[in-house]
C-alpha positions in Angstrom: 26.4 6.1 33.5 29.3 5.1 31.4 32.6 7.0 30.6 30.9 7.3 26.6 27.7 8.4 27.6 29.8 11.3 29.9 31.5 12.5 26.8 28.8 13.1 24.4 26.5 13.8 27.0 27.5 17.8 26.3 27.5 17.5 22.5 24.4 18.7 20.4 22.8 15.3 18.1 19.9 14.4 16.0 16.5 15.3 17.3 17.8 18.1 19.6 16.5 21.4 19.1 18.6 24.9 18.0 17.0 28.3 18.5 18.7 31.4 16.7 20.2 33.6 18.2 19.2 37.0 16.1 15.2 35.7 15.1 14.3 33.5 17.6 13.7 30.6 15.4 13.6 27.0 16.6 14.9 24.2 14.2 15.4 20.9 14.3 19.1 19.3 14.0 19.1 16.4 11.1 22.5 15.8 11.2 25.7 16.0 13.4 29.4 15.4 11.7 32.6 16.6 12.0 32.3 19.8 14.4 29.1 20.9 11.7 25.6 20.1 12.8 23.1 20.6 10.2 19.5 22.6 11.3 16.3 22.8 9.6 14.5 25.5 10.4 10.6 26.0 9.4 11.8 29.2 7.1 13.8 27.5 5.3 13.4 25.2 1.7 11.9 21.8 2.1 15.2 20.4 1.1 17.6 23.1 2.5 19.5 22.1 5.9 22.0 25.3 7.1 25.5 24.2 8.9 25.9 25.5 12.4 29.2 25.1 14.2 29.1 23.3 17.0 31.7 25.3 19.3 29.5 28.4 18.5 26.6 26.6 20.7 25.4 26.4 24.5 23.4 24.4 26.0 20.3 25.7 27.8 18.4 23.7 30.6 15.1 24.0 28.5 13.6 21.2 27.1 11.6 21.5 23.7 9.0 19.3 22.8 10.9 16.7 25.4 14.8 17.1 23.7 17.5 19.1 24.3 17.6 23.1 23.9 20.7 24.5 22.1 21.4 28.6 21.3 23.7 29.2 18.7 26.1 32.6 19.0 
């Protein structure tokens, strides 16, 4: 393993999965920038993506649908 793959190893990024906290809901990440990753979740607008800071999510050692497993809160 390199030294790169070690550091973002522990960081959430597309195609990883985010369940909420409060309704259980599992979405899919689209997009991960600048401490912000952006989730869609099936409730949601077709077009509609909401921010979720990243410092505010754990890791679980559950895989979805074969990717990562994230809880925010």
């Amino acid at each position: 393993m390199k030294l790169r793959d070690l550091i973002t190893e522990s960081k959430p990024k597309k195609g990883d999965y985010v369940e909420q906290s409060w309704t259980k809901e599992i979405g899919l990440i689209n997009k991960a920038a600048k401490g912000y990753v952006y989730v869609k979740y099936p409730s949601t607008d077709e077009k509609s993506f909401e921010p979720v800071y990243t410092r505010d999510m754990k890791k679980t050692n559950i895989l979805y649908k074969g990717k990562t497993l994230w809880t925010d809160g």
